[in-house]
C-alpha positions as CSV (number, residue, x, y, z in Angstrom):
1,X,15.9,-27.0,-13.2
2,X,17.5,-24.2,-11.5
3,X,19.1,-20.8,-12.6
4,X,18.0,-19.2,-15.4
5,X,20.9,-18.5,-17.8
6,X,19.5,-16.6,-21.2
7,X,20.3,-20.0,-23.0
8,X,18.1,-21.7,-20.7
9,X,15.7,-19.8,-20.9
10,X,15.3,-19.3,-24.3
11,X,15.9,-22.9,-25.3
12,X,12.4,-23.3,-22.9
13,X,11.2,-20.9,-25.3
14,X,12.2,-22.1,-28.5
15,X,10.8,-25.7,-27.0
16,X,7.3,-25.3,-26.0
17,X,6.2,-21.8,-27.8
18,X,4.5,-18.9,-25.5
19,X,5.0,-19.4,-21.9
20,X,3.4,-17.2,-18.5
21,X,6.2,-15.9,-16.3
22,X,4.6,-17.9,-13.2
23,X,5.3,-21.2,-15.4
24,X,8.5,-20.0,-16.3
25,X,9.3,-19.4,-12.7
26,X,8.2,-22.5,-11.5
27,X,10.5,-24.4,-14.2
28,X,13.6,-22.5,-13.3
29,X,12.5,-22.9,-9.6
30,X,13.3,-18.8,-9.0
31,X,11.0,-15.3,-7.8
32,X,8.8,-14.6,-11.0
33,X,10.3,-11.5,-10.5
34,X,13.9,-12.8,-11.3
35,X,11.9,-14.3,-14.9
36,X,10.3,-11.0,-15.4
37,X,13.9,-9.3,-15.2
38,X,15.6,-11.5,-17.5
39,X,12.6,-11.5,-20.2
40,X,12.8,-7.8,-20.1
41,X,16.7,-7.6,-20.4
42,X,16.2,-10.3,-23.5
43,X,13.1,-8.5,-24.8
44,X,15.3,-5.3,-24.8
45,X,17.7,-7.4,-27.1
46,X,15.0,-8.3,-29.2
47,X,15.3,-12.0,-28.2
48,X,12.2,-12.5,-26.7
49,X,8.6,-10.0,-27.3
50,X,5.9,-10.0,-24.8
51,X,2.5,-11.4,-26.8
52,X,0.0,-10.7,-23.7
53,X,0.1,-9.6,-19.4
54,X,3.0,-11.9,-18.4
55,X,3.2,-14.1,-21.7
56,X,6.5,-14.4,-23.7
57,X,7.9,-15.5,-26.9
58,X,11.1,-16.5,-28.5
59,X,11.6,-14.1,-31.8
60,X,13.7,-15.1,-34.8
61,X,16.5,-13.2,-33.4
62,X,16.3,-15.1,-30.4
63,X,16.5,-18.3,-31.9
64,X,19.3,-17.1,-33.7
65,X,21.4,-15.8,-30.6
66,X,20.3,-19.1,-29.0
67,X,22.1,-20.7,-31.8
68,X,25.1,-18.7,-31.5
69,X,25.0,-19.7,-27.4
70,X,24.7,-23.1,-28.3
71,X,27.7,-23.1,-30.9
């Protein structure tokens, strides 16, 4: 799977719960670096929250922009 469009990733999210940035990163084939941008951008926008170092969730306003995305 490549890119990493915040519908992407957030669907990946939503799917299979808590996920590390390196597992992320090797999913969307891209630089961790590129995942840990984009989870802080979404993060900022309350879609995401950090649980743990490097671990990320989907929040109920992310599922509910992911929605909108998906509409």
């Amino acid at each position: 799977m490549q890119g990493c469009s915040d519908q992407a990733l957030l669907a990946t999210l939503a799917e299979r719960g808590p996920a590390e940035m390196a597992t992320l990163a090797d999913e969307f084939e891209i630089h961790p670096v590129t995942i840990t941008e984009r989870c802080y951008e979404l993060q900022t926008d309350g879609h995401v929250r950090q649980i743990s170092g490097g671990v990320y969730v989907i929040t109920d306003d992310g599922r509910a922009y992911l929605e909108s995305l998906s509409e």
